[in-house]
C-alpha positions, 0 to 999 in steps of 0.5 A: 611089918611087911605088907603082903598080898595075897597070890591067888588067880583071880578068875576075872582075869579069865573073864574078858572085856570088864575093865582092867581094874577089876582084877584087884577085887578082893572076891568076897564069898557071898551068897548070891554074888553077881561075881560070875555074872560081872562081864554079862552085867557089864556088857548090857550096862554099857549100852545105857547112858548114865553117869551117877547109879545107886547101888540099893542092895550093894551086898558083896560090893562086886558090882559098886566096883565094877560101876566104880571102874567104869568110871561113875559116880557110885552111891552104894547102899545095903541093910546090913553093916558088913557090906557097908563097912566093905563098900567103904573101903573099896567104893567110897574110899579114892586114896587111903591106905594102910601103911606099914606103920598101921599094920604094925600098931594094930597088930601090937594092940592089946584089950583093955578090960573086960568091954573089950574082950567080948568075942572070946568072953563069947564064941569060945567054943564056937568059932575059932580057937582061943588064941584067935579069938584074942586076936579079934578083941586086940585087933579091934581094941587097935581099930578103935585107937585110929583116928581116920574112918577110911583106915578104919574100914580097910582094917575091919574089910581085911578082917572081914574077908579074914573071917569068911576065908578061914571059917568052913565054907565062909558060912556061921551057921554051925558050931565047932571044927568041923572035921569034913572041911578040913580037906587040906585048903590054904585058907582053912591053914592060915590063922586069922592073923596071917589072913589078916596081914594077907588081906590088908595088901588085898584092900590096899591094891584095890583103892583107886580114884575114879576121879568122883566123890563116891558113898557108902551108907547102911541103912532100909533102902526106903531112905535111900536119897534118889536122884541118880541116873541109874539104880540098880537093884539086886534085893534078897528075894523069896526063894522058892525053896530053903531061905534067903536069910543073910543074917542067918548065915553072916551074924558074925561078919554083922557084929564084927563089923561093929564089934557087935554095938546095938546088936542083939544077940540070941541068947537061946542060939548055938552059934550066938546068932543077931536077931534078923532084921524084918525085910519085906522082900522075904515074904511072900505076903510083902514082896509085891507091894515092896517091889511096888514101892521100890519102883515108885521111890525111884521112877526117876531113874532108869531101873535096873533089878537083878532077879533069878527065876527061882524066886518070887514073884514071877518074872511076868509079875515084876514086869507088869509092875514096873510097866507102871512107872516105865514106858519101856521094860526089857529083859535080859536073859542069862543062864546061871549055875550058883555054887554057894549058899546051897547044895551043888546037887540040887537043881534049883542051882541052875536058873535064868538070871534076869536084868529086867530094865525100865526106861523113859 
């Protein structure tokens, strides 16, 4: 099987002064994504000396890569298993490939009884046809049989990125096919399997070694080691209106990163929904008292947070928190128009993005 690589204009390629390297980003439809914001972020970074930064909240993975290309060493981090699973690949991972070989094994592998069919015994009817959901059991029955983890995370990766191009606005909040989607787009054409093949050429030209022992965990950003030179920090925030529930709108990607191991599924959901994991970030009764404690746990370190003026808490609220760990907090400011996750009309789409930095 011939590896293939997916021909799409990558936009940053029209977006100057990032490092050349990142043009082999495999862009990730996320929610939130820093993505636009990459040559603004790089451009202020840049002027602050550090050479190890903990990503706490490494979501897509676009701004761990971005670290990675400047050459530092990248500790990247997120609550969630897919994001995880995507900075392994592409963060933590220097050298592995998937071959020719792999590609042709995973691709012939078939499930083995009934703990193995899972995602068609249940999403028939949901997402995908059922041809496709056999391919996911066989794909991941493939995934188990190979004996390196960095091989595994570039297949899981690929059929991540898979999933989110082939699904209607790369969201699994509704049912079915909807038909208003159908608007002739490549990625809504392609199966799975030929996304599949498509993006595990993606994955394989994004590895590269920065010449560091880079790491990707999941896990509560409370247990995150400190230590680092730098930590940036782009958590879910309370938004002023709607949600900012991940899970609500990616519980596949969530359980097909583990093939749903340890998840608990709601039953009583249309869409087979993973029960959301508790944040302190996304209530209004807990978010300044996280804020606190995120600061404190890493006073150490230069801070960085990522916030959008849409949010809660206030600007001038985070920045008296800060203050009381860091002598020096600057604000960076930057007019911003997000296109996903909610609707284009609305006008709390357009916002100031803040990177709100605490030094000495």
């Amino acid at each position: 099987m011939k590896l293939l690589t997916e021909s799409h204009p990558f936009i940053l390629s029209a977006l100057g002064g990032l490092p050349d390297q990142m043009v082999k980003f495999p862009r990730f439809r996320y929610m939130g994504s820093k993505f636009k914001l990459l040559p603004w972020i790089h451009e202020v970074l840049s002027d602050i000396p550090f050479e190890s930064v903990t990503d706490a909240f490494s979501g897509s993975g676009v701004v761990s890569y971005l670290f990675k290309s400047m050459r530092k060493q990248v500790f990247s981090n997120d609550a969630l298993a897919f994001p995880s699973v995507l900075s392994t690949a592409t963060i933590a991972n220097n050298t592995t490939h998937l071959t020719e070989n792999d590609l042709e094994e995973l691709l012939g592998a078939k499930a083995r009884g009934k703990s193995e069919e899972f995602i068609r015994q249940t999403f028939q009817g949901i997402f995908y046809t059922n041809e496709e959901l056999v391919f996911l059991d066989d794909l991941w029955a493939g995934i188990r049989c190979m004996d390196a983890p960095m091989k595994q995370s570039i297949a899981i990766a690929a059929i991540l990125r898979s999933a989110v191009k082939r699904q209607p606005r790369g969201l699994f909040t509704v049912a079915g096919d909807p038909e208003r989607y159908k608007d002739g787009r490549r990625d809504l054409k392609l199966t799975l399997r030929e996304h599949f093949i498509e993006q595990v050429g993606c994955y394989n030209s994004a590895v590269f070694s920065n010449g560091k022992r880079n790491t990707s965990t999941s896990g509560d950003v409370f247990d995150v080691l400190v230590g680092n030179d730098l930590v940036y920090m782009d958590p879910p925030y309370v938004p002023l209106a709607d949600d900012n529930c991940y899970m609500k709108r990616y519980h596949f990607l969530e359980g097909l990163a583990c093939y749903w191991q340890d998840k608990e599924i709601m039953t009583t959901s249309k869409v087979r929904k993973i029960t959301k994991p508790f944040t302190p970030f996304a209530y209004r009764h807990t978010a300044l008292d996280a804020f606190d404690r995120l600061f404190r746990k890493f006073a150490d370190s230069t801070l960085v947070l990522s916030y959008s003026s849409n949010a809660y808490p206030d600007l001038g609220s985070l920045r008296k928190l800060m203050q009381r760990y860091k002598s020096s907090v600057d604000v960076f400011e930057k007019t911003h128009r997000y296109h996903f996750g909610n609707h284009e009309a609305s006008k709390r789409n357009l916002v100031q993005e803040y990177l709100i930095i605490g030094t000495s």
